[in-house]
Every structure is written in C-alpha cells, then in structure tokens.
TIZA-82239 format. One record per residue (C-alpha): x, y, z; residue in three letters. Coordinates in steps of 0.001 Angstrom, whole numbers. Each point is the difference from the previous one (the first is absolute). Layout:
// TIZA-82239
<c1:X | c2:Y | c3:Z | aa:ALA>
...
***
This chain:
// TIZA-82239
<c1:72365 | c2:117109 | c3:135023 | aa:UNK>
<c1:-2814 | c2:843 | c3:-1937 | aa:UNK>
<c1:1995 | c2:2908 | c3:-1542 | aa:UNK>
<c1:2446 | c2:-2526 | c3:-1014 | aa:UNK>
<c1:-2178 | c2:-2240 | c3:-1693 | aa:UNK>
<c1:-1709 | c2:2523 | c3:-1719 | aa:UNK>
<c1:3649 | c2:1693 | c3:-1565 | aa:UNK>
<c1:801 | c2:-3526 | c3:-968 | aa:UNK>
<c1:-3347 | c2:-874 | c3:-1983 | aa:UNK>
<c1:655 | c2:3665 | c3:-1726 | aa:UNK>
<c1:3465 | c2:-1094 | c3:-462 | aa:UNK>
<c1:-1037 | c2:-3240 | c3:-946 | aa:UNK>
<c1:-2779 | c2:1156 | c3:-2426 | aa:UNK>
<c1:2453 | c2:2324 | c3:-2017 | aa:UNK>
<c1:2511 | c2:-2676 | c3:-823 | aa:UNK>
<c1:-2703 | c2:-2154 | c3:-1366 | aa:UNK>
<c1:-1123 | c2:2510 | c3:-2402 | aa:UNK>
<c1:2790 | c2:1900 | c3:-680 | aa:UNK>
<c1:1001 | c2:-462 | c3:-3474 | aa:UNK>
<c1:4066 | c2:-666 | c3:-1459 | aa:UNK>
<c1:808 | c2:3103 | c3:-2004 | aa:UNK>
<c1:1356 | c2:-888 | c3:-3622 | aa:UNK>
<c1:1940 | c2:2469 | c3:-1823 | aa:UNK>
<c1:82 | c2:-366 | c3:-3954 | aa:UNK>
<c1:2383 | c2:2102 | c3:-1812 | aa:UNK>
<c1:13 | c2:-1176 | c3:-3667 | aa:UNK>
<c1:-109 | c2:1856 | c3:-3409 | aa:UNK>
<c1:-3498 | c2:-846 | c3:-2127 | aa:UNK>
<c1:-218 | c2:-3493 | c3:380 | aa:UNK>
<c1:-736 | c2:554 | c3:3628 | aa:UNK>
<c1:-1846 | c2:3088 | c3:-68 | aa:UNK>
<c1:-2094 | c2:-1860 | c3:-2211 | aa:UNK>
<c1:-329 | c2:1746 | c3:-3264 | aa:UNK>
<c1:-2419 | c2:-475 | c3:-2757 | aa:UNK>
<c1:-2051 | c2:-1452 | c3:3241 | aa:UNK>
<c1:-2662 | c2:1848 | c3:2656 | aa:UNK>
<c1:2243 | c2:106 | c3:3211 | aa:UNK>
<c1:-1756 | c2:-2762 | c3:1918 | aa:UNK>
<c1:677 | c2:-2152 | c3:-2868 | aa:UNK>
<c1:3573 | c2:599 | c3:398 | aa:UNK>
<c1:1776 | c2:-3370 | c3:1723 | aa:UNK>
<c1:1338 | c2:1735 | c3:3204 | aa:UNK>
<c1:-3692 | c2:404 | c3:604 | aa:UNK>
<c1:-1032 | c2:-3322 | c3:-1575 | aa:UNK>
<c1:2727 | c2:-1434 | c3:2949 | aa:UNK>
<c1:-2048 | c2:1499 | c3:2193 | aa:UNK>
<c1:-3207 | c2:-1714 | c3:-431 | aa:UNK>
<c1:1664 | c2:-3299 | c3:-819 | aa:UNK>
<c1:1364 | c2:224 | c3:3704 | aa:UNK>
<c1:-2730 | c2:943 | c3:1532 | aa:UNK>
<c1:-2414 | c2:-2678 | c3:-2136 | aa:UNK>
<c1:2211 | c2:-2705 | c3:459 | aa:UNK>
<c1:2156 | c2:-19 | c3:2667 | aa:UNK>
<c1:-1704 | c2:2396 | c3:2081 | aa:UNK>
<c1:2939 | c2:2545 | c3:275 | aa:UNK>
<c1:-697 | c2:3344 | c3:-161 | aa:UNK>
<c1:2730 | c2:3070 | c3:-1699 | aa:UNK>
<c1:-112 | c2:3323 | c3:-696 | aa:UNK>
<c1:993 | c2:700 | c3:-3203 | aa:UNK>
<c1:2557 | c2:3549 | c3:-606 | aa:UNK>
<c1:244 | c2:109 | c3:-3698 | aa:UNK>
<c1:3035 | c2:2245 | c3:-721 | aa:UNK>
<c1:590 | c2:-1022 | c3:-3287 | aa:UNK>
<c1:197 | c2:2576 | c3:-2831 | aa:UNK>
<c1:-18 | c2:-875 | c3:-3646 | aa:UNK>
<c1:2900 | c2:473 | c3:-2382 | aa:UNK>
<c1:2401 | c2:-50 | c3:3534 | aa:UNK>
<c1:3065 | c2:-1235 | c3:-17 | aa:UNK>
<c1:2589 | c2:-1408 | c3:3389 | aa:UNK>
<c1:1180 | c2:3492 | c3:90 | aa:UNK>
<c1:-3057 | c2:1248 | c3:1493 | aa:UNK>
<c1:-545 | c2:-2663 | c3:1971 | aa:UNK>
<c1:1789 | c2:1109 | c3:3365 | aa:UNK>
<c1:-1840 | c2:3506 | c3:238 | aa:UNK>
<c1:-3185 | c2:-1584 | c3:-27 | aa:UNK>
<c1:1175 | c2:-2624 | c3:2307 | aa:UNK>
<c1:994 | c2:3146 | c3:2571 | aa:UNK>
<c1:-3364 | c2:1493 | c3:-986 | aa:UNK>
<c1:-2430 | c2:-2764 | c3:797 | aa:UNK>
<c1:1858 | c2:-1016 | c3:3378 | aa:UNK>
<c1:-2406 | c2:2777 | c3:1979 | aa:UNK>
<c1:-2816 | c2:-3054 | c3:-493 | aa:UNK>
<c1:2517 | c2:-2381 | c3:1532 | aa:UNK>
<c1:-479 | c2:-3002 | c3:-2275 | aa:UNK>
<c1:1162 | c2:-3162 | c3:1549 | aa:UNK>
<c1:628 | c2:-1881 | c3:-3580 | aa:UNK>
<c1:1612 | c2:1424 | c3:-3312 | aa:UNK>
<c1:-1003 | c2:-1794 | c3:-3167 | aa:UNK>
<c1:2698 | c2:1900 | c3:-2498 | aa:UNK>
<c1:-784 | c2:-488 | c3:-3262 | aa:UNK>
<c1:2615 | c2:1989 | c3:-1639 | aa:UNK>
<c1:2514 | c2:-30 | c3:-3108 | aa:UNK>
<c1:-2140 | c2:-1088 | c3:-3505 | aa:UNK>
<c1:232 | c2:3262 | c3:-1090 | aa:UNK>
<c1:3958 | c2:392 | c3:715 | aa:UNK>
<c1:463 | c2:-3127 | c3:-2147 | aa:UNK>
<c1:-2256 | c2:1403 | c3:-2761 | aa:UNK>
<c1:1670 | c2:3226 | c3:168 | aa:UNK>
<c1:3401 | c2:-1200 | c3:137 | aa:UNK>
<c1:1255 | c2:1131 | c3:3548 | aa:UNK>
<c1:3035 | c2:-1364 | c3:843 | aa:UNK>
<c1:-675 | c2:-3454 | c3:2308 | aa:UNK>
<c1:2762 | c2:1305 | c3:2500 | aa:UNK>
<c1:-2024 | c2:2877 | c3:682 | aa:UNK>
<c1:-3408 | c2:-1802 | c3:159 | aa:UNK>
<c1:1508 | c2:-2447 | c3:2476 | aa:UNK>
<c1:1169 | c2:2767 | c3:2195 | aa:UNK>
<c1:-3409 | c2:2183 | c3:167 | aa:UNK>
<c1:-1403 | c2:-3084 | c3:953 | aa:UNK>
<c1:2251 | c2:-984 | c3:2294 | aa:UNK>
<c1:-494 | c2:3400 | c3:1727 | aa:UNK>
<c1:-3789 | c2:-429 | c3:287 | aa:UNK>
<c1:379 | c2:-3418 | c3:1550 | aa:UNK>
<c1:2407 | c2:1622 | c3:2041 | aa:UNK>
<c1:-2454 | c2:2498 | c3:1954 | aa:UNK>
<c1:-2469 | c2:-2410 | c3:-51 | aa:UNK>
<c1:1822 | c2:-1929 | c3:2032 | aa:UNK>
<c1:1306 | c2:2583 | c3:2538 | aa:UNK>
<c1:-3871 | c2:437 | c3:223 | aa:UNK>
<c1:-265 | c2:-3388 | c3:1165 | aa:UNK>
<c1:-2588 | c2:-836 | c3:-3739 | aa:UNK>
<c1:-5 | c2:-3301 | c3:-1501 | aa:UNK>
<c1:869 | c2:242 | c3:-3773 | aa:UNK>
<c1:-1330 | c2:-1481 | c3:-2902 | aa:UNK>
<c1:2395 | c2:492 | c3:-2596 | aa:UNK>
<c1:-2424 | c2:-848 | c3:-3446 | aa:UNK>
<c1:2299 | c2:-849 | c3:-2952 | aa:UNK>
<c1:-277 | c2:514 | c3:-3550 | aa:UNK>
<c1:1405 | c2:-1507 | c3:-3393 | aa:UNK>
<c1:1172 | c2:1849 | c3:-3251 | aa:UNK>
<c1:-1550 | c2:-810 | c3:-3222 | aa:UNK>
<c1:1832 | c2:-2155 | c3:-2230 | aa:UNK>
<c1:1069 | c2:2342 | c3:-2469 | aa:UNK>
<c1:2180 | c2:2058 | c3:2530 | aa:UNK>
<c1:2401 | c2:-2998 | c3:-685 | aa:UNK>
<c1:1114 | c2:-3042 | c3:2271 | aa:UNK>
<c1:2886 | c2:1812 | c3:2163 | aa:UNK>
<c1:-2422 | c2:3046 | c3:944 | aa:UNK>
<c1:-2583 | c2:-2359 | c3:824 | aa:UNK>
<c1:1452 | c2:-2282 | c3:2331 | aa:UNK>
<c1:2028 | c2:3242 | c3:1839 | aa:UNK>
<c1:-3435 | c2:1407 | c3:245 | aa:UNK>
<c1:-1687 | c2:-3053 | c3:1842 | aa:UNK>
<c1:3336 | c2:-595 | c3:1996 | aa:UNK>
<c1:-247 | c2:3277 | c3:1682 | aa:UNK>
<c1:-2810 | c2:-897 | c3:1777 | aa:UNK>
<c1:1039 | c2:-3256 | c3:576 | aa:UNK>
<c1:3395 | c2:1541 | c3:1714 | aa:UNK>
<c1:-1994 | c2:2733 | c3:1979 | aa:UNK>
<c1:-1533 | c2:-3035 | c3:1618 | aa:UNK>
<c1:2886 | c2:-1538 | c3:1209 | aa:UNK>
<c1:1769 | c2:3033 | c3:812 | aa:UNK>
<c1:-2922 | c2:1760 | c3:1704 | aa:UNK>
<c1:-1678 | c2:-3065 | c3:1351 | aa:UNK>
<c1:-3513 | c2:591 | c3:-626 | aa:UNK>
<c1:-2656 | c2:-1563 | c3:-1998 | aa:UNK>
<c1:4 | c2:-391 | c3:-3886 | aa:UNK>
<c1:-3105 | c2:-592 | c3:-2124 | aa:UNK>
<c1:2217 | c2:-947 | c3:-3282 | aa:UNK>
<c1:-2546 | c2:1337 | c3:-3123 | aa:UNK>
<c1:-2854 | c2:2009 | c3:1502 | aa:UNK>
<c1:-1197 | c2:-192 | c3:-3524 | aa:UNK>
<c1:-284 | c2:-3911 | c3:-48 | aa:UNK>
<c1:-2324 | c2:-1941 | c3:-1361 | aa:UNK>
<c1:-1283 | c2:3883 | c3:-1504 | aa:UNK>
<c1:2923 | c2:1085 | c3:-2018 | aa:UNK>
<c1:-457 | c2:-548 | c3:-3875 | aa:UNK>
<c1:-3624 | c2:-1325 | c3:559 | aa:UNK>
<c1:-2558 | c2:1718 | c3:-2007 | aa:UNK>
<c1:-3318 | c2:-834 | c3:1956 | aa:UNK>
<c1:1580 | c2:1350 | c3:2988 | aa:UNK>
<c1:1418 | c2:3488 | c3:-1415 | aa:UNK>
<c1:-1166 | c2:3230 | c3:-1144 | aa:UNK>
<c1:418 | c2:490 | c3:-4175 | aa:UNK>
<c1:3395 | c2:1872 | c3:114 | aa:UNK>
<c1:911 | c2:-4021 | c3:1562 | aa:UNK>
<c1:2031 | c2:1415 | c3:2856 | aa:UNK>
<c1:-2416 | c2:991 | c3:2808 | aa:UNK>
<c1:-1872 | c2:-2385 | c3:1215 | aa:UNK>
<c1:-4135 | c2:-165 | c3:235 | aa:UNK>
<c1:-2024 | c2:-556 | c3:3009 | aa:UNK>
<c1:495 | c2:-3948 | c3:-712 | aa:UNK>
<c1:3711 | c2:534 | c3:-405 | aa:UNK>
<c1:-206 | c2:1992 | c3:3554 | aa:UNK>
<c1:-1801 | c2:-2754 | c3:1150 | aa:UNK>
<c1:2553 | c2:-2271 | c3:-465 | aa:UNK>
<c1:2668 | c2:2041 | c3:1316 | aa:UNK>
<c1:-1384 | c2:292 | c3:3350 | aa:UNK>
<c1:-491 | c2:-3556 | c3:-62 | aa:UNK>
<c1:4292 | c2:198 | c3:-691 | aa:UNK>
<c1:170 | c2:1568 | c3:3157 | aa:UNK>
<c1:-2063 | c2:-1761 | c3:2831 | aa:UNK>
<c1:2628 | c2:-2788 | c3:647 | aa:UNK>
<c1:2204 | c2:3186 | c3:1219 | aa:UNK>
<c1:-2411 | c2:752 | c3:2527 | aa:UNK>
<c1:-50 | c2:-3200 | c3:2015 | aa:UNK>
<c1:1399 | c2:1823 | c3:2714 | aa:UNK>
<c1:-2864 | c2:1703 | c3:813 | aa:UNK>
<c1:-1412 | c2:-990 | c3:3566 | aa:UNK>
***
C-alpha cells in the first residue's frame, strides 16, 4: 500500500509540473528578428501564461528566417523527436511576397497540418494578409487560404498574427516590417485567447 501511494504522489507530482510542449515553426516574425530571442513573442507567450494564468509551456522555436511553406514539413518531421503536443504554424508571408503560387502554399500547409495531426498535435494555423499594393484579387486569395485550411482541416485560426502590429511604426523595427519588442509584445498578447485550453 505504501508502495502504491508513494508511485501515485510521483505520478501525481509529474503531471503537476510537467509543462505542454509548443512547437513554433514560423519564418522571422516568429524567430523574432531584429529582437534578442527572449524578446521574441513565442517566448513573450510564455511568461504571459505563466504570469497570468498560471500555465506553464515549453517553448520549441523552429522558425527560420526568410522560410517559406515549402520547408515547413521537414522541420515539422525534424522537431517531432521532442514530441511537442501543440503546433503554432506560422507559415506563408514570404510565399505571398515571393509570388508562390496559392495552390501550392495551401497544399504544403495542408501537409504539415496533416502529420501534425497523425501525431495527435493541436494546430494553430497563424494567418497573414498581403499588402495592398499586391492588388485586391491576390489579397483576398491570400487571406482566404487560411481561412479555407480552417474549415477543411478543422483546427484553430488566429486570422492576422500581425494585428494590431502591422503598419504601426512604434511597434516595428525601421525597415517597418519586423516588428520591435513592443510589436512582439503585442503579438503574444494575439495569441493567449488560443490557449484557453490549457488545464
């Protein structure tokens, strides 16, 4: 009996403390460029949880600058040896910017949110907008994607990670795309309402 009790408290201990895994794999907005690392909002999340609603994560950044959707699933396969229980995919800005064909975007993601799946992860699929000047038909496709991956994938859709950020000087660098710590900041803030499901 006493054996018992004691494998339970262990048992009992390790669940309290143990701490969900988040994976982030993003391109420079979520590897945090321009920004020291802990700066970065994946890790601002972090201490937002654990400050205010007393949930604790461990943050996997996997998120490389200047990436694209196309790398996305080989990092995905790469990171899985830490078994994250939560993908926050931040993915496709730099398709758009570069042009890449939507059908093809849509698909790489697709994949990722595939595996991640079959892994038994909950996804966070972070969308993005165009800029204006890429005209009013790219635009909307571009936001739709994400919109559609929702529905067709059934998972969880932040619409604009970049809201409230985007287009705001005080809270980007000087080249006015990436943002600064207060921009990060505020991004982080974008995501907590995801995380409600956090016991």
């Amino acid at each position: 009996m006493a054996k018992l009790l004691l494998i339970l408290s262990i048992l009992f201990s390790y669940s309290a403390f143990s701490k969900t895994k988040v994976l982030f794999i993003g391109d420079s907005l979520t590897e945090g460029y321009g920004v020291a690392k802990e700066s970065a909002y994946p890790m601002i999340l972090k201490s937002l949880l654990k400050e205010k609603h007393k949930k604790d994560i461990e943050v996997i950044n996997g998120s490389v600058s200047g990436s694209t959707t196309a790398s996305g699933l080989s990092r995905l396969k790469w990171f899985l040896r830490s078994k994250p229980e939560v993908l926050v995919l931040a993915l496709g800005a730099n398709d758009g910017l570069r042009g890449i064909k939507l059908d093809s975007s849509k698909e790489n993601l697709k994949t990722i949110i595939k595996l991640a799946k079959d892994k038994n992860m909950k996804v966070i699929l972070a969308g993005m907008y165009m800029p204006p000047n890429y005209g009013p038909d790219y635009t909307k496709k571009f936001r739709n994607m994400f919109t559609a991956l929702k529905e067709e994938m059934k998972i969880d859709l932040i619409p604009f990670l970049l809201d409230g950020v985007a287009a705001k000087k005080e809270l980007n660098l000087s080249d006015g795309i990436h943002p600064n710590e207060l921009g990060h900041k505020k991004m982080a803030e974008n995501l907590l309402p995801y995380f409600r499901f956090l016991k």
